[in-house]
N, C-alpha and C positions, 0 to 999 in steps of 0.2 A: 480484460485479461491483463494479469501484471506478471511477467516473469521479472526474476530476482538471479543477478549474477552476483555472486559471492566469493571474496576473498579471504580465508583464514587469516593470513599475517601478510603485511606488506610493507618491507623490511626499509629503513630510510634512505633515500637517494637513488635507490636502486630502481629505472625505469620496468614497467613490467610490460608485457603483448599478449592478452588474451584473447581466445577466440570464446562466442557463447552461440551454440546452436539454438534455432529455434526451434518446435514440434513437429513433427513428417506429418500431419495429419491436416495442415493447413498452413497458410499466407499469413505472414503477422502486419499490421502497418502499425508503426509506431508514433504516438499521438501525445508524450508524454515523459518527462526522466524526475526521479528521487531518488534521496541518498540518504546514509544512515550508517553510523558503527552503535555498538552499544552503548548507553549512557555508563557514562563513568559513578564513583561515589557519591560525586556535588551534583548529579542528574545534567551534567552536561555532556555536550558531543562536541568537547570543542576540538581533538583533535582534526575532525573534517576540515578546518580553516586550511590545513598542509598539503590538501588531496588536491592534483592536477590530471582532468583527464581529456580524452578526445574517443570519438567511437566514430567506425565507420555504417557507410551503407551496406548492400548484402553484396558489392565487386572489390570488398577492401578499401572503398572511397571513405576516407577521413572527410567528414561535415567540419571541420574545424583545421584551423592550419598549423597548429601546435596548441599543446593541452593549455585547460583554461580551468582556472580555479575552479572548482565544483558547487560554490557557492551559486557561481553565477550563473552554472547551465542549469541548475535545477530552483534557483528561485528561491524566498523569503523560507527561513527554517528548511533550507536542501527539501525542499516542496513536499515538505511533512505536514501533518493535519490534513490529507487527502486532497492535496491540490496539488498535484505537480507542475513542473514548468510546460507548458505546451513547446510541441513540439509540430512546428507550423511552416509548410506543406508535410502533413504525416511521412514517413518514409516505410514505403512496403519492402518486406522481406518474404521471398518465397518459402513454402513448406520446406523445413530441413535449412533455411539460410543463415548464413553468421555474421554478426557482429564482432568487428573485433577493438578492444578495447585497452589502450594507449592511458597508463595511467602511473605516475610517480608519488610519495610520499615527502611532501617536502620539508618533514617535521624532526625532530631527534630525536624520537623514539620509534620503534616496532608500532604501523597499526594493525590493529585487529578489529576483525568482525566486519568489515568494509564490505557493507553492500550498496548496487545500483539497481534501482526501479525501472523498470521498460513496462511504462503502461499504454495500452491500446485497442486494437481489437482484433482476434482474429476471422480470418475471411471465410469460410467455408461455404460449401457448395447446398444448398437448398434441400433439406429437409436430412443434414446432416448431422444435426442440434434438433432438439425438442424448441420451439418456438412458438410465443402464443401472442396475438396479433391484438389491439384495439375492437371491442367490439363498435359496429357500423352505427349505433346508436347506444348514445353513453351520456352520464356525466360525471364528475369527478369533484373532488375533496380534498384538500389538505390533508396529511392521514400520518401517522408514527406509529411504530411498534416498539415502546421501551420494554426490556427485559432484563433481567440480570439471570449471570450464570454464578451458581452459589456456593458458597464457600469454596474458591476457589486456593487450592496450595499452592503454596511458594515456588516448588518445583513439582508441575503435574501439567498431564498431556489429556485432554478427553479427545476421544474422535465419535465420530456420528452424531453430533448433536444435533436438535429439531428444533426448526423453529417452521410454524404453520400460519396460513394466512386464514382469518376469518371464513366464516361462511357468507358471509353478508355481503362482500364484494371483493374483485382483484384489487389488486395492490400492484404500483409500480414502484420499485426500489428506486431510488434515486440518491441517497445520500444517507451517510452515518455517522454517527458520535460516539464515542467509548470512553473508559478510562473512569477513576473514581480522582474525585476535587476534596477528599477530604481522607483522613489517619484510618488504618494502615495503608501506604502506598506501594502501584504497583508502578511496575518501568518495565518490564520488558515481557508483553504478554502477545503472542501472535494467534492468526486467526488463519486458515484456508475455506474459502466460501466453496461449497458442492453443489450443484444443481440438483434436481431430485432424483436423478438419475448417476448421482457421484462424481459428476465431472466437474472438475477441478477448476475454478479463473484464476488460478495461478500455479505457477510449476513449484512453487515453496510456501512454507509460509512466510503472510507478508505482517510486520510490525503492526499492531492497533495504531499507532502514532502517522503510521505513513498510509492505513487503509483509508481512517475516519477523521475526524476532529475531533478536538474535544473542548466540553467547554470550563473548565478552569485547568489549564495545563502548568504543572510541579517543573518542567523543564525548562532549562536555559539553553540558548545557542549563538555561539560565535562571530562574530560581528569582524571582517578585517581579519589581518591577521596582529594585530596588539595585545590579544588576551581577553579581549572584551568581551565579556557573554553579557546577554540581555534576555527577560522572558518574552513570550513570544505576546504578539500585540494582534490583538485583531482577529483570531481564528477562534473564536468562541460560539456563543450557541446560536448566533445571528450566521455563523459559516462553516457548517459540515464539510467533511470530507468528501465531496463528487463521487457519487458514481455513475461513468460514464461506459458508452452506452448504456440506459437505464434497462432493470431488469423487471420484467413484466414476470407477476405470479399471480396466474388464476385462485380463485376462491378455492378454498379449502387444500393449497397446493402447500408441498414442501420446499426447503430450502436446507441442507444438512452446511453443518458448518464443523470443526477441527480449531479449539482453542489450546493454547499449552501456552504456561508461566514459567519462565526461570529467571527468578529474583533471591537465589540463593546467595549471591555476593551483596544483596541491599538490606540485610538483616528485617527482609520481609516479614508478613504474618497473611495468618488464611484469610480472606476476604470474598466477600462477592463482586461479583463484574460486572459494570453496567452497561447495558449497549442499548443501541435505539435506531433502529431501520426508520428511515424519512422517507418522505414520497408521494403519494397520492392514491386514494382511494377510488375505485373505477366499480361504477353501478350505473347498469342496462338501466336507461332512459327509456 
């Protein structure tokens, strides 16, 4: 589950204190933090270098004794390419608990689009969720699902999309890749993953950049605060984007997904989207 706290503008020097509720429907523990504004012209995010935050537990307890650059709570690329920084003993949040989030702009200009990732899991009580278990005799497979989603617009929203798993055996999700490595380029396309039953692993959509990895990434990020952007080293097609806890889909099961593009300010073009669910293949031994 990744909930996504959002800030429209967050004006320079000016400390801010937000609260962010989590769902009444269940306990959240939190296992995970990424961060992200929208890439600029040159595809960089480099104003994130200026962003100092701190968050608490769910009694208003600050984990941090004053805000700490965000680079370093969230890790190599603000734990984009679907790796976040762990967040290690996880911290649970009861149904309906809040986080509150202690965060300054220490840059000279207005930012915008300033989001934080809270990836985890939620807790819920036994046969709450549709859940499908390991069969008692099995074996399994290395196994991917590449797909692309087609001629996708510059600024266009699909929702209910399908994606299906063979009939030949379950599929456990475990990891994914997106994005295109070659002309016309996309920068800002997000995704909401559904169960087949519609429910939602995240309260928004979450960036392709911050869900999956990808393997040749157009982006540069921030290094320090000197100015220095660099591209991103290492998170290629040997390092998907984690999906944690994996998501088991029986044969012949669905999985609906909610894509939308706006690349209206990157002098885009229509394009197809690639994507590729990782994982393993699960056939009764």
């Amino acid at each position: 589950m990744d909930y996504v706290w959002s800030l429209p503008t967050l004006q320079p020097a000016e400390p801010l204190v937000a609260p962010f509720q989590f769902d009444p429907d269940a306990a959240f523990e939190l296992r995970g933090l990424a961060a992200r504004i929208p890439y600029d012209a040159q595809g960089t995010q480099t104003a994130l270098a200026g962003v100092s935050l701190r968050w608490s537990g769910p009694t208003q307890d600050y984990r941090q004794q004053q805000r700490v650059p965000i680079g370093l709570m969230t890790g190599a690329y603000f734990g984009q390419y679907g790796n976040p920084m762990p967040v290690f003993p996880g911290v649970r949040f009861p149904a309906n608990g809040i986080t509150w989030v202690d965060v300054v702009n220490n840059g000279a200009a207005p930012l915008v689009g300033l989001q934080l990732f809270m990836r985890g899991v939620k807790l819920g009580y036994p046969g709450q969720w549709m859940t499908y278990p390991y069969p008692a005799k099995m074996r399994t497979i290395p196994y991917a699902y590449p797909f692309s989603v087609p001629q996708l617009g510059v600024t266009e929203a699909r929702l209910n999309q399908v994606f299906r798993v063979k009939s030949n055996g379950d599929f456990v999700f475990r990891a994914g890749q997106a994005g295109r490595a070659f002309a016309p380029a996309t920068w800002e396309v997000f995704l909401t993953l559904r169960d087949a039953d519609s429910k939602p692993y995240s309260n928004a959509p979450v960036h392709v950049d911050v869900l999956f990895g990808q393997s040749i990434g157009r982006a540069a990020y921030p290094v320090g605060n000197a100015g220095l952007v660099l591209p991103p080293t290492g998170p290629g097609a040997s390092a998907p984007g984690l999906i944690y806890p994996e998501i088991y889909l029986p044969a012949d099961h669905l999985m609906l997904y909610d894509i939308a593009r706006n690349d209206a300010a990157y002098q885009g073009a229509v394009a197809d989207f690639p994507i590729n669910f990782i994982g393993s293949k699960v056939v009764v031994a």
